[in-house]
PDB file with one MODEL, atoms N, CA, C and O in Angstrom:
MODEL        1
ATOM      1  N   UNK A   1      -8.174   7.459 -18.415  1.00  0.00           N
ATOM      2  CA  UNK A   1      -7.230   6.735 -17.581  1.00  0.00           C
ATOM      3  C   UNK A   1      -7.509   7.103 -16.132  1.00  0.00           C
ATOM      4  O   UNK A   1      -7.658   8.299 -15.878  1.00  0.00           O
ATOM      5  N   UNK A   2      -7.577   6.396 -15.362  1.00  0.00           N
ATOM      6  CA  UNK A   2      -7.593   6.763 -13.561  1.00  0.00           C
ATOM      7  C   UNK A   2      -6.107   5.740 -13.050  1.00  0.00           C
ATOM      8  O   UNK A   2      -5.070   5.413 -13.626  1.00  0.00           O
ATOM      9  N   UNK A   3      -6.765   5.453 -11.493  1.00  0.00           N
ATOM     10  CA  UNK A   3      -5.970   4.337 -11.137  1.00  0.00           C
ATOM     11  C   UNK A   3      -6.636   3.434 -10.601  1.00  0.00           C
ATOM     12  O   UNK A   3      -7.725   3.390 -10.030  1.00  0.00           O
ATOM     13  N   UNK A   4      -5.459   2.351 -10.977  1.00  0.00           N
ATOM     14  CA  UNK A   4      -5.975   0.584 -10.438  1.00  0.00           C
ATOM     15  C   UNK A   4      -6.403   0.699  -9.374  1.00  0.00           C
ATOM     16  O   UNK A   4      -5.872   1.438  -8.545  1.00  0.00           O
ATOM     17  N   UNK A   5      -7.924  -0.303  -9.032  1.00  0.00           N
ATOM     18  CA  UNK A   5      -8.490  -0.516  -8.542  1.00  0.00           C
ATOM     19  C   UNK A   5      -7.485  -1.371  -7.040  1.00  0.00           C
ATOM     20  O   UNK A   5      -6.638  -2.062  -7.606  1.00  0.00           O
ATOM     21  N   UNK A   6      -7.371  -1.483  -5.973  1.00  0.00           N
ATOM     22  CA  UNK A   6      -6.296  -2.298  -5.211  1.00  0.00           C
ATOM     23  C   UNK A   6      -7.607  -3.546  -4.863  1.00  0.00           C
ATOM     24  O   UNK A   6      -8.618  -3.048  -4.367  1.00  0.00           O
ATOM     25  N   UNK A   7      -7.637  -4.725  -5.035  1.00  0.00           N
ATOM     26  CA  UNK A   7      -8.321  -6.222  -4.805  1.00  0.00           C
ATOM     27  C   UNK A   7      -8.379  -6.112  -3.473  1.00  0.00           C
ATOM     28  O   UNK A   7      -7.301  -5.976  -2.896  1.00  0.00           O
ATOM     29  N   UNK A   8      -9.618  -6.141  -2.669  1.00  0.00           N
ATOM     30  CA  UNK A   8      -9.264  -6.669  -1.275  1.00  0.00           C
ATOM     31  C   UNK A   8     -10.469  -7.988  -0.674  1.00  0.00           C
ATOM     32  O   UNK A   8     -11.080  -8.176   0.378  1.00  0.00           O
ATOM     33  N   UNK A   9     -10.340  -8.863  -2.314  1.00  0.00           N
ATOM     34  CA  UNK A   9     -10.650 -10.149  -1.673  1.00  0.00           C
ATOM     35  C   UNK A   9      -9.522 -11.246  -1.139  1.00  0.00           C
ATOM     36  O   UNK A   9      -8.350 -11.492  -1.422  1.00  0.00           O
ATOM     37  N   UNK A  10     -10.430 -11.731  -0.287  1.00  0.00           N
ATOM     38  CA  UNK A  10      -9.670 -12.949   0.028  1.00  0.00           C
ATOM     39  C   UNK A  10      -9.668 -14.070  -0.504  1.00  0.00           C
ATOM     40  O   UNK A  10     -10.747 -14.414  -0.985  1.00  0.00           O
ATOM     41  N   UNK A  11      -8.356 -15.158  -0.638  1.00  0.00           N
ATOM     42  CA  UNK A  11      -8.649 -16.155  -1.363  1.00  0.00           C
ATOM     43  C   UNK A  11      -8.804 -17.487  -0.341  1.00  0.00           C
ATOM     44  O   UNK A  11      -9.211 -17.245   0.795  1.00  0.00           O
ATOM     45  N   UNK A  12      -8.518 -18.791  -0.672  1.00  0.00           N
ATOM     46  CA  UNK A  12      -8.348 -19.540  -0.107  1.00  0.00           C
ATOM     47  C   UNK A  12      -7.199 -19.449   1.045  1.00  0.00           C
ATOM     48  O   UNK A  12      -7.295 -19.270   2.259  1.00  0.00           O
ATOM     49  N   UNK A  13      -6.330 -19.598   0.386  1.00  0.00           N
ATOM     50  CA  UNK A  13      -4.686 -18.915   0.593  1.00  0.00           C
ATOM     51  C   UNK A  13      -4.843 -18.186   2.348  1.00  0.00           C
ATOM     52  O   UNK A  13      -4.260 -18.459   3.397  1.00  0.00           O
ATOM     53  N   UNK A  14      -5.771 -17.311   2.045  1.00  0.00           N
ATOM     54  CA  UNK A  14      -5.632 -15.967   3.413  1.00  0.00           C
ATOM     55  C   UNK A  14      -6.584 -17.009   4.114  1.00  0.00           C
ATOM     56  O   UNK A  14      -5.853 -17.368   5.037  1.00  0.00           O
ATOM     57  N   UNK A  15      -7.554 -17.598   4.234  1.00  0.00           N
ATOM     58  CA  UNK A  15      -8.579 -18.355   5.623  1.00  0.00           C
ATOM     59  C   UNK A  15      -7.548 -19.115   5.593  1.00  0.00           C
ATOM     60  O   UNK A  15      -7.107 -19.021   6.738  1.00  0.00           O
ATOM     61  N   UNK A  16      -6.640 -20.058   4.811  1.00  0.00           N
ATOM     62  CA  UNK A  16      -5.556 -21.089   5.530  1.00  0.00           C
ATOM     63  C   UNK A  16      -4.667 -20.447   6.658  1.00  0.00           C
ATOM     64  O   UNK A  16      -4.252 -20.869   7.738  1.00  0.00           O
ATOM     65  N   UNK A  17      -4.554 -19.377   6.045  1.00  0.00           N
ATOM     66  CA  UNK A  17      -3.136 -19.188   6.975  1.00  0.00           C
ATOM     67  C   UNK A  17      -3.366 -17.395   8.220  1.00  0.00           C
ATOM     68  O   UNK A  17      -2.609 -16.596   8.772  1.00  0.00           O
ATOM     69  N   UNK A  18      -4.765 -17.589   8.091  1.00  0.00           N
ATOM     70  CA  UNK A  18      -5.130 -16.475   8.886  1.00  0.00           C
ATOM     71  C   UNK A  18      -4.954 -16.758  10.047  1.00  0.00           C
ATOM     72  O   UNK A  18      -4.895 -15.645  10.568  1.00  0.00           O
ATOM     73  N   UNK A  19      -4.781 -17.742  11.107  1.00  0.00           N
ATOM     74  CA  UNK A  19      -4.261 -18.603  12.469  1.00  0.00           C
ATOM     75  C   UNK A  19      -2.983 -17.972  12.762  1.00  0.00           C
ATOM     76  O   UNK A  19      -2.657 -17.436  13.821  1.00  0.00           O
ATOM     77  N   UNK A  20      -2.107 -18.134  11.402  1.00  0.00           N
ATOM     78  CA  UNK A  20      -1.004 -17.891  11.650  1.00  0.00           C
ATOM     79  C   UNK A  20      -0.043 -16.345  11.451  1.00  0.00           C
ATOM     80  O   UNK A  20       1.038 -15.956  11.895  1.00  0.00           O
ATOM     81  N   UNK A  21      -1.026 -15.797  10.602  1.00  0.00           N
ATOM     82  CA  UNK A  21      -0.500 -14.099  10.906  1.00  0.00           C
ATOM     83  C   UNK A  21      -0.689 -13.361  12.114  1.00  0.00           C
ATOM     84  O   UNK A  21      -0.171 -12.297  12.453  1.00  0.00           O
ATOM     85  N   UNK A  22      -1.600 -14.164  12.774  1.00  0.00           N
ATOM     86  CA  UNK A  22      -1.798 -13.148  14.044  1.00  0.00           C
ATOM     87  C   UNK A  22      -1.028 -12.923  15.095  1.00  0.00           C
ATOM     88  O   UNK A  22      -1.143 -12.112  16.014  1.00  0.00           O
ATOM     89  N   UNK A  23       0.357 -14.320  14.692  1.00  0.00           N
ATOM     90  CA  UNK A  23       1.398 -14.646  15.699  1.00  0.00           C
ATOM     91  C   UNK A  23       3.127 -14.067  15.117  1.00  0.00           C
ATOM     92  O   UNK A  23       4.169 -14.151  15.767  1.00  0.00           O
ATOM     93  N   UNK A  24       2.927 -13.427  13.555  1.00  0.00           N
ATOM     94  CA  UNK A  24       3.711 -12.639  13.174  1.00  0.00           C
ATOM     95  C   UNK A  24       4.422 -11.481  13.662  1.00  0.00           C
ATOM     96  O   UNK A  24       3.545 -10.914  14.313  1.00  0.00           O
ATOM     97  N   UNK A  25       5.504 -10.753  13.756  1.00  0.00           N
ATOM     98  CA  UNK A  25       5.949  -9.956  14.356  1.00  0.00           C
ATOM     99  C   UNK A  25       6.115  -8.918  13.617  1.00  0.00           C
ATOM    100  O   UNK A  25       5.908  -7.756  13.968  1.00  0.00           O
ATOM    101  N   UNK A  26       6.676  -9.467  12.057  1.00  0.00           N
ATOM    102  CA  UNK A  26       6.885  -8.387  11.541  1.00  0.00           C
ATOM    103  C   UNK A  26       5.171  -7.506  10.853  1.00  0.00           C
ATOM    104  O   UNK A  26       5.206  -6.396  10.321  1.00  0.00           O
ATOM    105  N   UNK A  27       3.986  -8.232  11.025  1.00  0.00           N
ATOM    106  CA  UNK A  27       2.927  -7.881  10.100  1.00  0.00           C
ATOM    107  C   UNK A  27       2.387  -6.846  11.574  1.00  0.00           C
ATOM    108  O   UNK A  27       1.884  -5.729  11.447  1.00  0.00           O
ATOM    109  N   UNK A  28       2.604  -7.442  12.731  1.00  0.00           N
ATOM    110  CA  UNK A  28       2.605  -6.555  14.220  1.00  0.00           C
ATOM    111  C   UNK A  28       3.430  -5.079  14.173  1.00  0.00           C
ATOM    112  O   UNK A  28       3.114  -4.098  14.846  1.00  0.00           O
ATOM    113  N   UNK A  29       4.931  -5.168  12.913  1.00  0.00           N
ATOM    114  CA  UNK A  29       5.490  -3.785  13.409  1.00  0.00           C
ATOM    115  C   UNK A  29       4.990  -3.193  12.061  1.00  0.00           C
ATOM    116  O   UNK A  29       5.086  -1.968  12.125  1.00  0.00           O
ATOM    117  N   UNK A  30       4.435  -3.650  10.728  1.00  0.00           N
ATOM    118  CA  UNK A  30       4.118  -2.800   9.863  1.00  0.00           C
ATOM    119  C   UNK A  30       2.777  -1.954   9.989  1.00  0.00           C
ATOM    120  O   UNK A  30       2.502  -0.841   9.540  1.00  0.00           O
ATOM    121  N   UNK A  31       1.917  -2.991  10.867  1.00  0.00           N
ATOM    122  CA  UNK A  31       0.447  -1.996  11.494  1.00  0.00           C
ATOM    123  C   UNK A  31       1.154  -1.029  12.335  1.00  0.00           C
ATOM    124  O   UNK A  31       0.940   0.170  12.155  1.00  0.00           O
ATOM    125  N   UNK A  32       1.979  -1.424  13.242  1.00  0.00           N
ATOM    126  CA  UNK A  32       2.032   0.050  14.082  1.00  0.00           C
ATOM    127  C   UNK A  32       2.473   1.132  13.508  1.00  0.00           C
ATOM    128  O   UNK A  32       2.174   2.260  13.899  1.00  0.00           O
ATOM    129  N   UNK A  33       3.616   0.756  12.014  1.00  0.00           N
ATOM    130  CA  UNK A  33       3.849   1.702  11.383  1.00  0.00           C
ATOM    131  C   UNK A  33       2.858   2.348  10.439  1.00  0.00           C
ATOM    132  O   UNK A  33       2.663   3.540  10.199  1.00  0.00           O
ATOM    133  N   UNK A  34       2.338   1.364  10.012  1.00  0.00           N
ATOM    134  CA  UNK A  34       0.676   2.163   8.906  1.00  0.00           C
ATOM    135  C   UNK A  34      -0.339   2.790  10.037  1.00  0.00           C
ATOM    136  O   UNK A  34      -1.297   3.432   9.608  1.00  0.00           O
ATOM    137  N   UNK A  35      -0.173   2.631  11.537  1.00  0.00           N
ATOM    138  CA  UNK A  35      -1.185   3.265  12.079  1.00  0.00           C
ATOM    139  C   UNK A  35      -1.194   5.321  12.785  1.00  0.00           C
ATOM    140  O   UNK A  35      -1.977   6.237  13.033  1.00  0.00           O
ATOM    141  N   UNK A  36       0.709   4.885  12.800  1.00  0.00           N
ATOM    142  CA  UNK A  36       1.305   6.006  13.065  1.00  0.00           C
ATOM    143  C   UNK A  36       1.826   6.723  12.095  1.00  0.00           C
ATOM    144  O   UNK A  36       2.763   7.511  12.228  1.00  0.00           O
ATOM    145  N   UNK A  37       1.320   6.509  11.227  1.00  0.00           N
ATOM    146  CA  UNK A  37       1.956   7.450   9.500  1.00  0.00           C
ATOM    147  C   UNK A  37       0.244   7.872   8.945  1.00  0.00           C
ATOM    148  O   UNK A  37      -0.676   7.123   8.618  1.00  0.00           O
ATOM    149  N   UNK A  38       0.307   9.177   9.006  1.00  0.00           N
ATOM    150  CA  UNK A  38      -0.804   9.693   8.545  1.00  0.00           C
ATOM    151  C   UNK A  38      -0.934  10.019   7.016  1.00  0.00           C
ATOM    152  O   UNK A  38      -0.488  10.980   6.390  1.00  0.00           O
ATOM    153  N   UNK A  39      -1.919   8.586   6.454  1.00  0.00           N
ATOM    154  CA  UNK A  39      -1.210   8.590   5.348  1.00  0.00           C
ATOM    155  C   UNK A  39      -2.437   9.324   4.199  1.00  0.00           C
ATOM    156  O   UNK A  39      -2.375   9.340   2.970  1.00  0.00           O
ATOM    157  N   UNK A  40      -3.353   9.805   4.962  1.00  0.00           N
ATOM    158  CA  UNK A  40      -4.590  10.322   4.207  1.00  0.00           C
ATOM    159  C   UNK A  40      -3.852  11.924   3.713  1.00  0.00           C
ATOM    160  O   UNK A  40      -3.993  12.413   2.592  1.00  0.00           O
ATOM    161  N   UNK A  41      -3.324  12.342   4.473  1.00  0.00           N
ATOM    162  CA  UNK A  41      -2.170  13.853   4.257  1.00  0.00           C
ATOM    163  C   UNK A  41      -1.137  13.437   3.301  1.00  0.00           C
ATOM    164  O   UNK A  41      -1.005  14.226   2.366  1.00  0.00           O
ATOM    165  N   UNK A  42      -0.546  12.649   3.288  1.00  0.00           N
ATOM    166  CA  UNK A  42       0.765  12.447   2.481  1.00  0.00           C
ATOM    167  C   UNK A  42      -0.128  12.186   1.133  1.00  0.00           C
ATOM    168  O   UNK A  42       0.431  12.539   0.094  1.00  0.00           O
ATOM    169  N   UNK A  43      -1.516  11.581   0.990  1.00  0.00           N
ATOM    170  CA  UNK A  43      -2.040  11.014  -0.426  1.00  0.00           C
ATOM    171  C   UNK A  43      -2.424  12.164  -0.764  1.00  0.00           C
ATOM    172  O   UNK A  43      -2.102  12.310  -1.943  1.00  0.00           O
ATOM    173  N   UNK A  44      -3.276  13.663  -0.128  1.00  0.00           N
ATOM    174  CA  UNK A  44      -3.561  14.729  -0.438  1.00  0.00           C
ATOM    175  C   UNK A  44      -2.441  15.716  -1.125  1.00  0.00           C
ATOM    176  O   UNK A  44      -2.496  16.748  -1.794  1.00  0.00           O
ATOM    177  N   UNK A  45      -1.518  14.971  -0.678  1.00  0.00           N
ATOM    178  CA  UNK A  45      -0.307  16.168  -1.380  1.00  0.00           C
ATOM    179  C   UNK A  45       0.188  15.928  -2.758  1.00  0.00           C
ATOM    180  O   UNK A  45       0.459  16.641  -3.724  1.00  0.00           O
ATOM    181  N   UNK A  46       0.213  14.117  -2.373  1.00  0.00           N
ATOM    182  CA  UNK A  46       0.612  13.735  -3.581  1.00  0.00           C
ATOM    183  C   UNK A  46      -0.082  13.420  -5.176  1.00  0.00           C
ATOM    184  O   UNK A  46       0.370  12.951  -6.220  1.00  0.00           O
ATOM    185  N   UNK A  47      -1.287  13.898  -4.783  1.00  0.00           N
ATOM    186  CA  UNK A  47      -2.392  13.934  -5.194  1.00  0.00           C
ATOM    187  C   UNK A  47      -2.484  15.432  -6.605  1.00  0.00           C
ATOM    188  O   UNK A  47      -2.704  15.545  -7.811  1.00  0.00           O
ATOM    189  N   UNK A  48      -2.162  16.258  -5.467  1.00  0.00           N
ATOM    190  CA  UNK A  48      -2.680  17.727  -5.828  1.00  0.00           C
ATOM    191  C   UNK A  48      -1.270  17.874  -6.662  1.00  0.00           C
ATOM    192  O   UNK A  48      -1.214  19.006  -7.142  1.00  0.00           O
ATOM    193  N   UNK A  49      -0.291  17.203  -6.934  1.00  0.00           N
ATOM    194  CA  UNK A  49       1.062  16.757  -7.775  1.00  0.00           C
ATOM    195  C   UNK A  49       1.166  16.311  -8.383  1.00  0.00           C
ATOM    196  O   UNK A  49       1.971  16.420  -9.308  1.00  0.00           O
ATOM    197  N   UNK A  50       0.162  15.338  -8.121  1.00  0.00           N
ATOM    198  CA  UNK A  50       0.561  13.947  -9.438  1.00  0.00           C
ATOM    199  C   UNK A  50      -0.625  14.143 -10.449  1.00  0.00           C
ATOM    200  O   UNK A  50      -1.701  13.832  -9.938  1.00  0.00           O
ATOM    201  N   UNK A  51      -0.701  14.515 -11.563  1.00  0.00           N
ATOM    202  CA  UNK A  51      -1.456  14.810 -12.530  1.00  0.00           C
ATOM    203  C   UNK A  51      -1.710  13.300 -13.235  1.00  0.00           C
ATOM    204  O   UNK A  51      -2.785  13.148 -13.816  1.00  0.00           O
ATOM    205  N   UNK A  52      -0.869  12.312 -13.205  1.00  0.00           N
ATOM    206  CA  UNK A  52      -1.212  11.278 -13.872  1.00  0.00           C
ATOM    207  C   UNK A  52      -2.717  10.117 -13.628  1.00  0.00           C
ATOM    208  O   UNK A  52      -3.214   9.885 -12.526  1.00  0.00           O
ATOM    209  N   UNK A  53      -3.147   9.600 -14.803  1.00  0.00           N
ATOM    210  CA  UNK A  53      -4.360   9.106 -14.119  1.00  0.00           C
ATOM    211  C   UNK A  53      -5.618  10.159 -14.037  1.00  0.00           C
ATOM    212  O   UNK A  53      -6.608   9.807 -13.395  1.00  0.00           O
ATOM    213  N   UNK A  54      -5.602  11.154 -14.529  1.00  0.00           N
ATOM    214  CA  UNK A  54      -6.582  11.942 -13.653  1.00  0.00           C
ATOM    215  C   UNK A  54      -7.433  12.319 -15.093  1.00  0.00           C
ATOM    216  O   UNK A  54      -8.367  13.113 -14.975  1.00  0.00           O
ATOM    217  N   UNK A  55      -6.975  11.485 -17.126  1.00  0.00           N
ATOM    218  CA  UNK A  55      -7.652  11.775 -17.947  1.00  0.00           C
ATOM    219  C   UNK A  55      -8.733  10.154 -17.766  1.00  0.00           C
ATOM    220  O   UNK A  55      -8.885   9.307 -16.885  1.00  0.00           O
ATOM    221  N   UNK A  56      -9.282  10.397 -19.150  1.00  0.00           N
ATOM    222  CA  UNK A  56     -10.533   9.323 -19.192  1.00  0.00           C
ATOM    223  C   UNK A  56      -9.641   8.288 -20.326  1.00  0.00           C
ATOM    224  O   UNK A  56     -10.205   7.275 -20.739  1.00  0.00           O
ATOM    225  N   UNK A  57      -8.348   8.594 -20.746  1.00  0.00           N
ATOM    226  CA  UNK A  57      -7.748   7.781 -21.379  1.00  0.00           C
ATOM    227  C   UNK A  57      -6.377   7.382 -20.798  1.00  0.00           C
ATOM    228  O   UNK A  57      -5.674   7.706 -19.841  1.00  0.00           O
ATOM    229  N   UNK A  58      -6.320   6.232 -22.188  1.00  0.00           N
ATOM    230  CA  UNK A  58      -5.197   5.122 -21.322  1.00  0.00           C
ATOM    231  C   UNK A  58      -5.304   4.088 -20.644  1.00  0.00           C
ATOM    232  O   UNK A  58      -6.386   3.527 -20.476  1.00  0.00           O
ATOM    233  N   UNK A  59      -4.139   3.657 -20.127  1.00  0.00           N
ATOM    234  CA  UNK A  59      -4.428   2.367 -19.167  1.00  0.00           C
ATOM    235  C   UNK A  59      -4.344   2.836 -18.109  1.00  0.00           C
ATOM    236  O   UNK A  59      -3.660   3.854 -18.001  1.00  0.00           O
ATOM    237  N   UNK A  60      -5.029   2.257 -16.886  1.00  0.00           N
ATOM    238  CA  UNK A  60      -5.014   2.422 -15.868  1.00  0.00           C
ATOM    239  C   UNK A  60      -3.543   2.959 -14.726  1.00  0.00           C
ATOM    240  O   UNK A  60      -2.551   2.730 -15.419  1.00  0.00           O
ATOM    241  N   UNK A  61      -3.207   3.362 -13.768  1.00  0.00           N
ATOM    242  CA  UNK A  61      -1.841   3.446 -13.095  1.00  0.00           C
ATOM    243  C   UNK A  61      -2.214   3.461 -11.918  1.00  0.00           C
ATOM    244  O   UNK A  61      -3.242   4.015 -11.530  1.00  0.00           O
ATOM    245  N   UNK A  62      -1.213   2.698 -11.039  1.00  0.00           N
ATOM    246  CA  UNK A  62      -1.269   2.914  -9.866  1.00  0.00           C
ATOM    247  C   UNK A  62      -0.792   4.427  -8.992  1.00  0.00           C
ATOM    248  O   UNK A  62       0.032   5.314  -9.213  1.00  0.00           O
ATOM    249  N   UNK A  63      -2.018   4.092  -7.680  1.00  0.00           N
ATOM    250  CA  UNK A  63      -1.635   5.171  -6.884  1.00  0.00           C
ATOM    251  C   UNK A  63      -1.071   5.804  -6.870  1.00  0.00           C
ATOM    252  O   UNK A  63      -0.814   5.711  -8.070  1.00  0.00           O
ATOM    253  N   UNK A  64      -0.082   7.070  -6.356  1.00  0.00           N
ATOM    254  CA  UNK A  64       0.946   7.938  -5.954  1.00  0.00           C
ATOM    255  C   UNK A  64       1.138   7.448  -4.972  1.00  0.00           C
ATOM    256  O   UNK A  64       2.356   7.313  -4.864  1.00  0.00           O
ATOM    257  N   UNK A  65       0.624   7.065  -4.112  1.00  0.00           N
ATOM    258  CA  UNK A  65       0.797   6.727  -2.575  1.00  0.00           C
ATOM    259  C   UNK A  65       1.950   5.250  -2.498  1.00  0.00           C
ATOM    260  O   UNK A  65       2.786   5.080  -1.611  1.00  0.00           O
ATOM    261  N   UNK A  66       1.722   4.424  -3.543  1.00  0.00           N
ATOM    262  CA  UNK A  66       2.540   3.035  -3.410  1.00  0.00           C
ATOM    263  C   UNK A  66       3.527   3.172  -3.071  1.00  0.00           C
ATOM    264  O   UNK A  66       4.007   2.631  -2.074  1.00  0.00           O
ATOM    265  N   UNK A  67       4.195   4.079  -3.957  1.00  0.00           N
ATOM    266  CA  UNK A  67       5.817   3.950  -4.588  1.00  0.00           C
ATOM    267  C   UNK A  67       6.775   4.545  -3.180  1.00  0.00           C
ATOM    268  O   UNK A  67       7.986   4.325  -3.163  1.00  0.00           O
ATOM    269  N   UNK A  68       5.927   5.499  -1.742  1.00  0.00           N
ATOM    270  CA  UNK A  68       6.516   6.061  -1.417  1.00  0.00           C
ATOM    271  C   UNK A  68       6.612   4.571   0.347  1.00  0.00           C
ATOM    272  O   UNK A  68       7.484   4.405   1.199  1.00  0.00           O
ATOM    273  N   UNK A  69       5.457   3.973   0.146  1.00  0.00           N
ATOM    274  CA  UNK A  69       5.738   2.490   0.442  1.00  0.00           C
ATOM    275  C   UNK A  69       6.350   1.773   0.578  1.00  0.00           C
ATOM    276  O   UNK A  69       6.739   1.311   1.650  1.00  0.00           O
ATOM    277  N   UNK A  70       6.678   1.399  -0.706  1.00  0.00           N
ATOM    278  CA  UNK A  70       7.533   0.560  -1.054  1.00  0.00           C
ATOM    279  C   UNK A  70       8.829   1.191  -0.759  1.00  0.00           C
ATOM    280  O   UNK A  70       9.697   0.361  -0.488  1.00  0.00           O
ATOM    281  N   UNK A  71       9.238   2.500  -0.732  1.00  0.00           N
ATOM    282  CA  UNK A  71      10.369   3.168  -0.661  1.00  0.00           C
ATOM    283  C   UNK A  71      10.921   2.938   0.952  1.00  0.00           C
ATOM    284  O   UNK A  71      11.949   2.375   1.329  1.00  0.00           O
ATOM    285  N   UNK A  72       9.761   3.639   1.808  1.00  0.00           N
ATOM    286  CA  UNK A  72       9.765   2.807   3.341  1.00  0.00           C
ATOM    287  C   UNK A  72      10.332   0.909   3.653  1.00  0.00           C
ATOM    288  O   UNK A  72      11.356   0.574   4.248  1.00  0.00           O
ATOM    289  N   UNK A  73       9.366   0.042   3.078  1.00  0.00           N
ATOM    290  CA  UNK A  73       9.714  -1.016   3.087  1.00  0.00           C
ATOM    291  C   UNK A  73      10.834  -1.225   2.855  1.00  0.00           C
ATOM    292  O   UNK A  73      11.656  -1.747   3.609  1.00  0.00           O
ATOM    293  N   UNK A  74      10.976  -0.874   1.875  1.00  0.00           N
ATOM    294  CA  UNK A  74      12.581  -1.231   1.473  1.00  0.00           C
ATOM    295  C   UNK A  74      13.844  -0.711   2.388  1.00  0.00           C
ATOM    296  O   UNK A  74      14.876  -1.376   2.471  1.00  0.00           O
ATOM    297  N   UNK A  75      13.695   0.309   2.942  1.00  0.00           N
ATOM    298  CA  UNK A  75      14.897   0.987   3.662  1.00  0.00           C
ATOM    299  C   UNK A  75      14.757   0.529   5.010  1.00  0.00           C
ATOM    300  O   UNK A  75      15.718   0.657   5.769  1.00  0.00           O
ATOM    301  N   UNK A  76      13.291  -0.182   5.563  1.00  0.00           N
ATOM    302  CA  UNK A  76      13.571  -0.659   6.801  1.00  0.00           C
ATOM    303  C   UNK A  76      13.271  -2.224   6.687  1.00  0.00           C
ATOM    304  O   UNK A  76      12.636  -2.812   7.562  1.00  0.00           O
ATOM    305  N   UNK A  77      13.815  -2.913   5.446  1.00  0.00           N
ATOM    306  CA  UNK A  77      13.637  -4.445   5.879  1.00  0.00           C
ATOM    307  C   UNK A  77      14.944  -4.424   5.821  1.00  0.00           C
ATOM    308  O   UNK A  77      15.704  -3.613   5.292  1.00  0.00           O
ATOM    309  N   UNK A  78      15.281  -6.056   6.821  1.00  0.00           N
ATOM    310  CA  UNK A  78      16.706  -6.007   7.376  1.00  0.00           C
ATOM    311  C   UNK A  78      17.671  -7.028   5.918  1.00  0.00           C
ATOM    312  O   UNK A  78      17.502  -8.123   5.381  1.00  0.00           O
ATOM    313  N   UNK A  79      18.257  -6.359   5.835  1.00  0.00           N
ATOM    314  CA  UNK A  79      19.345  -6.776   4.997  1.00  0.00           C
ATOM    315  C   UNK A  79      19.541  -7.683   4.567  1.00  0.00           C
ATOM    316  O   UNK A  79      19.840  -8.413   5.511  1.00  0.00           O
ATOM    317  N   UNK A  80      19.626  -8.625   3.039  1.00  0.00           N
ATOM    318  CA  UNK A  80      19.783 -10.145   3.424  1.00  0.00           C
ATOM    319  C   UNK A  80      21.021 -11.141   2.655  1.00  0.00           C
ATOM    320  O   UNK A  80      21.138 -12.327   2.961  1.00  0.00           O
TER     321      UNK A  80
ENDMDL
END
């Protein structure tokens, strides 16, 4: 078992609408936040913790690093 591979092709989908992310605000405040969060340290810790993923069996699992992500996202998108 390890972990999932993360996809970083593009589809059709992303050249349509690549014009128009560049004029986004919120994809403007999540880079400044992924640029100012040192996140190669936070994956080393969570790393040397998270034992899962780390046999040759099983299914695959995601990162350690996601969940603490998504935990961010969530507490700073605005309310709806």
């Amino acid at each position: 078992m390890g972990h999932k591979k993360m996809k970083h092709n593009l589809g059709f989908a992303d050249f349509a609408l690549a014009s128009l992310l560049e004029h986004i605000r919120s994809i403007k405040l999540m880079e400044k936040v992924s640029d100012s969060i040192n996140w190669v340290s936070i994956d080393t810790v969570l790393m040397s913790h998270y034992t899962v993923g780390t046999s040759g069996e099983g299914a695959n699992v995601y990162p350690p690093l996601l969940p603490p992500k998504y935990l961010i996202l969530q507490n700073w998108s605005p309310a709806a």
